[in-house]
N, C-alpha and C positions, 0 to 999 in steps of 0.2 A: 912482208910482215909489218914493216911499220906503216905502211896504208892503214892494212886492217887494222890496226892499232889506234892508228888516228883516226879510223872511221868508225872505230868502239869506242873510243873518245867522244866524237861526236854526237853519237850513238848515246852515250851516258848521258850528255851534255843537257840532248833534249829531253831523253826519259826525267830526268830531277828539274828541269823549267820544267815541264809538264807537272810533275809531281807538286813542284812548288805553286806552279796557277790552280793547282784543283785544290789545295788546301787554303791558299786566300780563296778560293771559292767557297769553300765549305765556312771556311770563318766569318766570310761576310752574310752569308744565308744563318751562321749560327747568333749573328749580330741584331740580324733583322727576320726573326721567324715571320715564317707566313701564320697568319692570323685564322685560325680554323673556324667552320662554322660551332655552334653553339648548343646543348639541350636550350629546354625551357627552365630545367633546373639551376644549370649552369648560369642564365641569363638572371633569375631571379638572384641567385647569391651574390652575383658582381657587382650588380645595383643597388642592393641593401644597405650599402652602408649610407649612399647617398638617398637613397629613397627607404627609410624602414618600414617603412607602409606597405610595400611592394609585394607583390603574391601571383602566385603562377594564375591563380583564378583571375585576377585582375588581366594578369600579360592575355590570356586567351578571350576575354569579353574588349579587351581593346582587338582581338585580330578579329571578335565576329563583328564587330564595329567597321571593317574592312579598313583600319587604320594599321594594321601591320600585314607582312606574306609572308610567312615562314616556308623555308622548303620541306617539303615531307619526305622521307623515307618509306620506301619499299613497304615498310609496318608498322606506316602512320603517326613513327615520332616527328614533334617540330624539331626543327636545327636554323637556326637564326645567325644568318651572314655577318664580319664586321658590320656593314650599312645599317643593318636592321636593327643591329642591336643599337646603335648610335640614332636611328629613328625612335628606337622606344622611350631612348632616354630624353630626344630631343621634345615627344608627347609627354613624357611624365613632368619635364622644366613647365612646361606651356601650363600645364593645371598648376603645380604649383607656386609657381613665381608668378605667372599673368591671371591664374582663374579662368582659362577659357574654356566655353562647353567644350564638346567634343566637336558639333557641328563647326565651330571656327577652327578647331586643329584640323580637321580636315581642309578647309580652307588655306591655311597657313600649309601644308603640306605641297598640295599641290601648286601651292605658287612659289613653291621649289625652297620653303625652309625646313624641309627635313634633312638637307647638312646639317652635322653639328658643326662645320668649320663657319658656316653663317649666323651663329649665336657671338656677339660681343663678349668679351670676358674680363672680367677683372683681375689687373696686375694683380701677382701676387698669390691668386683664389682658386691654385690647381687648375686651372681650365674650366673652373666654375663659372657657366654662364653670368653679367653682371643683371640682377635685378631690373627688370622691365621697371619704366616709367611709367607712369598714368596720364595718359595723352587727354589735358581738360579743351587742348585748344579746338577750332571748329574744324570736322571732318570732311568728308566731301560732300556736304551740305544736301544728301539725297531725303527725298520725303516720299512717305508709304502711305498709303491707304490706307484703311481699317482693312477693306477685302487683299490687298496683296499683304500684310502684316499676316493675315488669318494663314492666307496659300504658302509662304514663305515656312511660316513658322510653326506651322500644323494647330495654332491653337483657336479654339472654339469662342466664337464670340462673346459667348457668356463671361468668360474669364477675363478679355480687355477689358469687357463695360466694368466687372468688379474690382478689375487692376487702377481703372479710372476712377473711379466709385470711391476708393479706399490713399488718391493719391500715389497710389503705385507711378502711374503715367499718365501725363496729362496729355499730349499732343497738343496740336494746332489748327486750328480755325481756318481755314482759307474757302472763299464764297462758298461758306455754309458747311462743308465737307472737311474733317479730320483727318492731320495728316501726323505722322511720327517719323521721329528723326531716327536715325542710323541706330544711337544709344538703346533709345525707346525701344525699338523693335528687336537689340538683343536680349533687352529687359523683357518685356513680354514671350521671347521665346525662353529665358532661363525661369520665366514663370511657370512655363506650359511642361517642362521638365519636370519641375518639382509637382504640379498640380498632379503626374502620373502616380506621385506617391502620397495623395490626400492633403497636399498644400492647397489651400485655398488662396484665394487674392486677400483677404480680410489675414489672413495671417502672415501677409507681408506688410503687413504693416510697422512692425517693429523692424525691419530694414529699413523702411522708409524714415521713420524719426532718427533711427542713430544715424544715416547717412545725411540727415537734415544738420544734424548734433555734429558731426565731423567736420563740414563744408561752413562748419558759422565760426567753430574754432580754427582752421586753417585759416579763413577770412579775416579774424580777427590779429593773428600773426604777422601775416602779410598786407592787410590792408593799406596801409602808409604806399610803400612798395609801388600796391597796384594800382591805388588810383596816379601814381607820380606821373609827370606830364613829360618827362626822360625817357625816350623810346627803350634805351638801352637799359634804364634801370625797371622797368617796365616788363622788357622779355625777358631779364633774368629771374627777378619774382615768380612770374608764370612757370619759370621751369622750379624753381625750390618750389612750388606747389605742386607740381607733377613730380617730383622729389618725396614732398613728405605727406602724397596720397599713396603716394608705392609703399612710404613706410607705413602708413597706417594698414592698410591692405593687407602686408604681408602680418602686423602687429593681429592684427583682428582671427585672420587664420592660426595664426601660433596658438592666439588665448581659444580658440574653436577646437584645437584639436586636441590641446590641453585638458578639458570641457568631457570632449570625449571620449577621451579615454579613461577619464573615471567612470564615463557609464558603464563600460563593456570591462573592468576591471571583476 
């Protein structure tokens, strides 16, 4: 009798360890839920605060864009994985804070920055990405043809010669042949974008004088600075210019979207 006793003892001893590990189990899974997939509804409301712009029309013209993969269901609903939803947002930063077409977010994707853990963030800014800089220094120094500038960037010759015509883009001279820089030829293709919707190159023109008007006032701030013959005081100037082009950039969109929304009011 007192075996059995003591082997109902033991008996008990493990049934409540056991009871007690399956309940820190369940606490720590109630701690840390698993993250479910997503509607498209669902995805639009979570982002809204940070993105009010945001619309289920938009989330699905970025997935025919093949910049998202939603999984579908048996009857054709999207459901958007944690990843994806954190890629959507990681696409919607890139338009907003850098202004990039679409064509460079897929770029930027595939060279594997659709983590959001690989966005910089500011102390402080919820895990708000920090505000891209405006890289003025020289890039990888590559030059395009007029014919690879056209193949590249799908646009019709008629529209550089008017881009050039109008001061949009000037290029470069080399034995006799025009060549365009990196800049130039994302210029010419966010030309060719807009020309889809009856933008002409002659009506880029009033881009071209206010970004003439911006570059002679940041010039004029920092000048001193940049001509110094102090290496060190020298690159730091160049970055408060890539500083307060980000600000101006982000300044120019705010007053654009402000603009339009009184139209559509």
């Amino acid at each position: 009798m007192a075996a059995a006793a003591s082997g109902g003892g033991t008996s008990a001893s493990a049934a409540a360890s056991l009871t007690a590990q399956r309940a820190d189990g369940g606490a720590e899974k109630a701690t840390k839920p698993r993250q479910k997939d997503m509607t498209i509804g669902a995805v639009c409301k979570s982002l809204a605060q940070e993105f009010p712009d945001i619309s289920i029309s938009k989330i699905r013209y970025l997935e025919d864009q093949k910049l998202l993969s939603p999984r579908r269901t048996p009857g054709g609903y999207r459901l958007y994985s944690p990843s994806e939803v954190a890629r959507l947002r990681t696409i919607l930063r890139m338009q907003r804070d850098e202004f990039l077409p679409l064509r460079v977010i897929r770029q930027e994707l595939v060279a594997g920055r659709g983590d959001e853990a690989s966005l910089p963030t500011q102390s402080g800014d919820s895990g708000r990405p920090a505000r891209a800089t405006v890289s003025v220094r020289d890039g990888s120094g590559a030059l395009y043809s007029l014919q690879e500038v056209m193949e590249q960037t799908k646009t019709e010759r008629t529209l550089i010669e008017e881009l050039g015509e109008y001061g949009v883009v000037k290029g470069e001279i080399r034995n006799g042949v025009r060549y365009f820089d990196e800049t130039e030829r994302q210029i010419i293709g966010a030309a060719a974008e807009l020309a889809r919707y009856g933008v002409a190159g002659r009506n880029l023109r009033v881009f071209r004088s206010s970004a003439d008007r911006e570059a002679s006032l940041l010039q004029q701030l920092l000048a001193p600075a940049l001509r110094s013959r102090n290496p060190e005081r020298r690159k730091e100037a160049v970055e408060a210019l890539e500083s307060l082009a980000a600000v101006t950039t982000r300044l120019k969109h705010l007053m654009l979207v402000a603009d339009l929304r009184k139209i559509i009011r």
